[in-house]
Each structure stands twice: as structure tokens, then as C-alpha cells.
Backbone as CSV, one residue per row, in Angstrom:
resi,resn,N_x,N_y,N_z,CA_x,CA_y,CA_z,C_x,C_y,C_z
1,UNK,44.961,-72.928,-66.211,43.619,-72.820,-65.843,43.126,-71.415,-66.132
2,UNK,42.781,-71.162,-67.037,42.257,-69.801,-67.651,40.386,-70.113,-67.780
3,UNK,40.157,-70.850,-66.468,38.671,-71.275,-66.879,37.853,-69.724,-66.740
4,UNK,36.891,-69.922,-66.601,36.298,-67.985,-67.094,36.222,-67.191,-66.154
5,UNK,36.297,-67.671,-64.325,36.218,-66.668,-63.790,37.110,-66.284,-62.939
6,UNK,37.668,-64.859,-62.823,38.807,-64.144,-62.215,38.215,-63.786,-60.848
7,UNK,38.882,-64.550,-60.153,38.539,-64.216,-58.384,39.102,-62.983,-57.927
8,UNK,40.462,-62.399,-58.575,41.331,-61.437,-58.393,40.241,-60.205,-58.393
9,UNK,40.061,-60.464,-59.520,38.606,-58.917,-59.886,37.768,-59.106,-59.181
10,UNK,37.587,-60.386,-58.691,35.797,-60.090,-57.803,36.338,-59.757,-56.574
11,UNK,37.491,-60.394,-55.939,38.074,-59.361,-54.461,37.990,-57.611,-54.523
12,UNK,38.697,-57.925,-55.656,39.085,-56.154,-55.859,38.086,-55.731,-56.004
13,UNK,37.268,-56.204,-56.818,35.569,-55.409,-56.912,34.988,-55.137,-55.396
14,UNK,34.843,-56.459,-54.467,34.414,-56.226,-53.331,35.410,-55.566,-52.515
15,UNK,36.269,-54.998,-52.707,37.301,-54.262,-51.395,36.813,-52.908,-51.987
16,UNK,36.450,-52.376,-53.645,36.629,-51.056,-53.771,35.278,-51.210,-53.071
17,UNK,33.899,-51.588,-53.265,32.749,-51.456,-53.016,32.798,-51.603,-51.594
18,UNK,33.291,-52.109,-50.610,33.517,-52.203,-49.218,34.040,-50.355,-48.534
19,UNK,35.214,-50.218,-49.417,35.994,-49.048,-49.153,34.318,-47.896,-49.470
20,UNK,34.065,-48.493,-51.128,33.129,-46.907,-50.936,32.316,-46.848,-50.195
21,UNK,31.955,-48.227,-49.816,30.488,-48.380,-48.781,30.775,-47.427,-47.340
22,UNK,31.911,-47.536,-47.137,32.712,-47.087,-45.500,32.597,-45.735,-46.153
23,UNK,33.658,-45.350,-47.101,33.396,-43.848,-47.269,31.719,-43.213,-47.159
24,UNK,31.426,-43.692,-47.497,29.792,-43.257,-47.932,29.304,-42.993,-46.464
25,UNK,29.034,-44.258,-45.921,28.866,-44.220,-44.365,29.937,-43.128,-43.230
26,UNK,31.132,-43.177,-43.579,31.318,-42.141,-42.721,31.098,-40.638,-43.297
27,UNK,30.758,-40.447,-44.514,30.358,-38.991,-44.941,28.536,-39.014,-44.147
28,UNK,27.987,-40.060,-44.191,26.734,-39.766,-43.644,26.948,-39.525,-42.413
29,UNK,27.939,-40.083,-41.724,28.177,-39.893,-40.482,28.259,-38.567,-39.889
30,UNK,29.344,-37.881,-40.680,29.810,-36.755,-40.208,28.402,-35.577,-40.562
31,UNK,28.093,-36.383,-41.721,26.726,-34.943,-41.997,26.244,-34.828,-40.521
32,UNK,25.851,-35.751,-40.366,24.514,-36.329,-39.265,25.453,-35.903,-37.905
33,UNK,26.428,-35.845,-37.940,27.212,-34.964,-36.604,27.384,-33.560,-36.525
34,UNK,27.356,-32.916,-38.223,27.118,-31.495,-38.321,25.819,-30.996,-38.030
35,UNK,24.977,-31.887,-38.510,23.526,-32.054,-38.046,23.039,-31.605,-36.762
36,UNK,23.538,-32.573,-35.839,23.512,-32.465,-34.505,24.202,-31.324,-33.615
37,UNK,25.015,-30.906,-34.177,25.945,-29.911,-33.736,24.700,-28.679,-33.962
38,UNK,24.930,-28.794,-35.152,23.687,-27.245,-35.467,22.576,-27.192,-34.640
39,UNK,21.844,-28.792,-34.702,20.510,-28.784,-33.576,21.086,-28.069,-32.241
40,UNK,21.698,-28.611,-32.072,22.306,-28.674,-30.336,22.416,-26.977,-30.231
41,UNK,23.147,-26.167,-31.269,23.363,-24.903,-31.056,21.912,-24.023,-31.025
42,UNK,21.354,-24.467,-32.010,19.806,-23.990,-31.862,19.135,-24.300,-30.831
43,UNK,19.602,-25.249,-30.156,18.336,-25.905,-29.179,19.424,-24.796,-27.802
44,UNK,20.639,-24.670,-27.705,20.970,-23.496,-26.301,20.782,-22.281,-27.203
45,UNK,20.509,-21.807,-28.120,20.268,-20.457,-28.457,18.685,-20.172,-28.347
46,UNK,18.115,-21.356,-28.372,16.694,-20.938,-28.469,16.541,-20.568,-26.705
47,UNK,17.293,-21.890,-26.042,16.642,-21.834,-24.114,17.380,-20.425,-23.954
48,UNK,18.644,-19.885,-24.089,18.869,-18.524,-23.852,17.927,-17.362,-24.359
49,UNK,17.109,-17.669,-25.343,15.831,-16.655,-25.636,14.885,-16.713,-24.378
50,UNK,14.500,-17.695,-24.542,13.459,-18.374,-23.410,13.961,-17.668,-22.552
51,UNK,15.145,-17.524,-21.920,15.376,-17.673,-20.694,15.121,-16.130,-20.462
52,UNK,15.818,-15.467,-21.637,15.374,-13.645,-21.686,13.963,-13.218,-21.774
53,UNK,13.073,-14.171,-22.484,12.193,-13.696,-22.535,11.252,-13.834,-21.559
54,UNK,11.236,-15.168,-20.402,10.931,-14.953,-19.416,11.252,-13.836,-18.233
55,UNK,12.196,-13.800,-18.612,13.182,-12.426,-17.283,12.031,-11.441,-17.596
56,UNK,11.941,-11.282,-19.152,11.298,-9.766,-19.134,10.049,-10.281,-18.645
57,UNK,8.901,-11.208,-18.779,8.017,-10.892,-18.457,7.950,-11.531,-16.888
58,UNK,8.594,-12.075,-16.351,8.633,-11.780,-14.876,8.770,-10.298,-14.686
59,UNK,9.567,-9.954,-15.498,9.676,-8.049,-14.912,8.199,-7.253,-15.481
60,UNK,7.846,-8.043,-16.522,6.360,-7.206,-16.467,5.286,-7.235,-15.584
61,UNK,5.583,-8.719,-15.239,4.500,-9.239,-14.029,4.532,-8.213,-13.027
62,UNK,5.860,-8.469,-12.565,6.372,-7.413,-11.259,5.525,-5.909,-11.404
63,UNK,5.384,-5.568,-12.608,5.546,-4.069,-13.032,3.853,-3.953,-12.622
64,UNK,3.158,-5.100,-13.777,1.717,-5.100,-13.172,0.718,-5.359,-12.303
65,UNK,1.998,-6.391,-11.222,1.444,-6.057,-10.027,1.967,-5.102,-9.475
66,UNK,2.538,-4.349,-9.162,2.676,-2.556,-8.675,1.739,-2.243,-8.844
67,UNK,1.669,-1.540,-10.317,0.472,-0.758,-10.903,-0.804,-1.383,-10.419
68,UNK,-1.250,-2.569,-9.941,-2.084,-3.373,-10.038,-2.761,-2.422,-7.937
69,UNK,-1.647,-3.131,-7.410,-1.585,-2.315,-5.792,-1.742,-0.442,-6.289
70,UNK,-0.730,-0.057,-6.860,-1.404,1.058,-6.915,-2.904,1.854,-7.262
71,UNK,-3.392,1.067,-8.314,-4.909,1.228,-8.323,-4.958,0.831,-6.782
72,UNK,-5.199,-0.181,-6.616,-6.032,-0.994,-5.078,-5.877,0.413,-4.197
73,UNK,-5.125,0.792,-4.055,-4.607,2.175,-3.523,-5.472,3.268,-3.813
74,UNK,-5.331,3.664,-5.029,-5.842,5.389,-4.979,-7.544,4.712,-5.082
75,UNK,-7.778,3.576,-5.331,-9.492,3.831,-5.309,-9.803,3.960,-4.025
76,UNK,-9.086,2.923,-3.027,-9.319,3.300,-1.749,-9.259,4.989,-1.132
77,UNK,-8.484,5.435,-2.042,-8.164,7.070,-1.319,-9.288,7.849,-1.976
78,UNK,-9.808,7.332,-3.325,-11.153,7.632,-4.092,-12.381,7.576,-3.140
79,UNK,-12.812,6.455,-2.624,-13.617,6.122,-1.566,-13.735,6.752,-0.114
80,UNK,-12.285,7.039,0.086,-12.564,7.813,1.403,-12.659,9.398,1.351
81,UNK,-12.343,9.691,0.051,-12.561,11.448,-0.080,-13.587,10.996,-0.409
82,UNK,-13.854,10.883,-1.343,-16.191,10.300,-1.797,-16.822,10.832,0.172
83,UNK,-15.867,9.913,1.095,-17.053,9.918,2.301,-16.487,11.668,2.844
84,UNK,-15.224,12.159,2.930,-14.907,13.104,3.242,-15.951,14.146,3.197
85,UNK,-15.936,14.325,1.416,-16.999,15.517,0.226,-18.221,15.310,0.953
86,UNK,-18.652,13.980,1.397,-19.953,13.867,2.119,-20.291,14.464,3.271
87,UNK,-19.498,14.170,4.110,-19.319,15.214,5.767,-19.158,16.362,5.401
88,UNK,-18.408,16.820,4.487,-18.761,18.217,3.975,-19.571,19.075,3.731
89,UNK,-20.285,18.271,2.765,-21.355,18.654,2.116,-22.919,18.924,3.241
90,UNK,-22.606,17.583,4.450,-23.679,17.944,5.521,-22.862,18.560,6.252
91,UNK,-21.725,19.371,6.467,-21.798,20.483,7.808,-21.675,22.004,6.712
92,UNK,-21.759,21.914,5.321,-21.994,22.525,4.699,-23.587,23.066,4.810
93,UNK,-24.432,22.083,4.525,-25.944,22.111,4.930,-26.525,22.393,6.156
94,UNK,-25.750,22.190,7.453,-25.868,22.044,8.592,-25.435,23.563,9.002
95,UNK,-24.790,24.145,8.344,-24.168,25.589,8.874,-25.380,26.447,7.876
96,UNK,-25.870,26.403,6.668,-26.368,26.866,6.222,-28.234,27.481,6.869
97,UNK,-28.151,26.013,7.288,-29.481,25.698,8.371,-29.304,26.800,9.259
98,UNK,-28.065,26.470,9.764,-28.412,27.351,11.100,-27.795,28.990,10.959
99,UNK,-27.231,29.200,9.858,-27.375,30.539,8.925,-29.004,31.073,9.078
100,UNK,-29.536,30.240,8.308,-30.980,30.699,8.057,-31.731,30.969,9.488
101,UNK,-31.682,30.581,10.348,-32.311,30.021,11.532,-32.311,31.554,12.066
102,UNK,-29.984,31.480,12.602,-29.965,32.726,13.157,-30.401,34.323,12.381
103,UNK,-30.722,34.371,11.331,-31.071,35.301,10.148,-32.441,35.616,10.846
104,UNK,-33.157,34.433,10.216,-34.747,35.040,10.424,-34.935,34.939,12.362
105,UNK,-34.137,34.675,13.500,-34.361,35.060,14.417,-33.988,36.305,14.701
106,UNK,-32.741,36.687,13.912,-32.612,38.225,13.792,-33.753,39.369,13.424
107,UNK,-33.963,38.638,12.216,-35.568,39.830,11.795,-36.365,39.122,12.711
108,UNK,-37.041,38.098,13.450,-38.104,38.741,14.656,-37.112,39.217,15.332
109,UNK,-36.060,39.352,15.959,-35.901,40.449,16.945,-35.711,41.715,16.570
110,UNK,-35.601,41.929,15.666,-35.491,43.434,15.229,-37.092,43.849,14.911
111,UNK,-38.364,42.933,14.148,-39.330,43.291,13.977,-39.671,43.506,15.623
112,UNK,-39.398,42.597,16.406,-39.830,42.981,18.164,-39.881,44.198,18.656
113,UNK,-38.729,44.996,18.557,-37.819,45.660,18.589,-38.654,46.721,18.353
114,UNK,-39.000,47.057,16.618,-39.611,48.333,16.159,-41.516,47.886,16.593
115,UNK,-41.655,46.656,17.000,-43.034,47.045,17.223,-43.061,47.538,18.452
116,UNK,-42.211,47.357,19.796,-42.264,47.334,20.900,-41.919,49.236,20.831
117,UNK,-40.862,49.688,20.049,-40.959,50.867,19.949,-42.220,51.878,19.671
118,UNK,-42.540,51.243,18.651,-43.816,51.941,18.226,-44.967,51.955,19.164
119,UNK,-45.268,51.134,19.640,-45.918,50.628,20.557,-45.839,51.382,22.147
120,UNK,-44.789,51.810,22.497,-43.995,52.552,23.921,-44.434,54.304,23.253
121,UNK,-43.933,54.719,22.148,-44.502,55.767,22.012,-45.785,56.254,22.042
């Protein structure tokens, strides 16, 4: 029976094509696991950035609210010298007043003084 077709070759054909099909598939496999591996390393190298780069700006936050209270601070100490310079400035005016006051009550008593003299002679 040499009729025309060889079953031998069409097994063997389908076992090599089976075999390469598997090879093929587990090389995609493994890509696609190197794949994942790499994602996976990128994806904890990236949250360890994250995670630094939040730290710092929690620590900036921190920093600018300080600075933030410290203004709140010296304007308040701004505001109360502002009223200080003010009380100043009126017992500054207030002494000056009464500079002037006791001054020119000095010259009438001294003009008193030389008229009452002049006057007795």
C-alpha cells in the first residue's frame, strides 16, 4: 500500500509544529514574566520616590507653617510697637505742652517781677 499519503510525516509534521508552538508560547511567556518583573520593580521604585518626595514636602509644609506663625508673630509685635511709638509720641507732645506752659509762666513771672521792681522804686 504505497497509496500517496504518508501519515508518518503528517504526525511528525504536527508534533514538530506542536513542540514549536509550546516553545514559542513559553518564550512569550517568560518575556511577559520579565515584563512584569521590570513593571513591578518600577512600580516599588517609583512608590519609594513618592514616598521621599512626600517626606520632603511634609517637611516643607512643617517649615511653612513655622515661618507662616512667625510672621503671625512679629506683625503682632509690629502692631503693638505702632501703639507703643503712639503713647510716645503723645507724652512726647504732652511734656512739650507743658514745657511751653511752664516757660512762658516763667517770663510773666519774671516780667512781674521787673515791673513790680520798677514800679517800688
Amino acid at each position: 500500500m504505497s497509496s500517496g499519503y504518508n501519515w508518518q510525516n503528517a504526525i511528525e509534521r504536527q508534533n514538530t509544529t506542536q513542540i514549536q508552538l509550546a516553545a514559542n508560547t513559553y518564550n512569550v511567556l517568560e518575556s511577559s514574566s520579565a515584563s512584569l518583573q521590570r513593571s513591578t520593580q518600577v512600580a516599588i521604585e517609583t512608590e519609594q520616590i513618592s514616598t521621599e518626595v512626600l517626606s520632603e514636602l511634609n517637611e516643607q509644609r512643617e517649615s511653612l507653617l513655622r515661618s507662616t506663625r512667625r510672621l503671625q508673630d512679629a506683625d503682632a509685635d509690629v502692631v503693638q510697637s505702632r501703639n507703643v511709638i503712639r503713647k510716645l509720641r503723645r507724652e512726647v507732645l504732652y511734656n512739650k505742652l507743658i514745657l511751653i506752659l511752664i516757660i512762658i509762666l516763667e517770663i510773666c513771672i519774671l516780667a512781674g517781677l521787673i515791673v513790680i521792681k520798677f514800679v517800688s522804686l
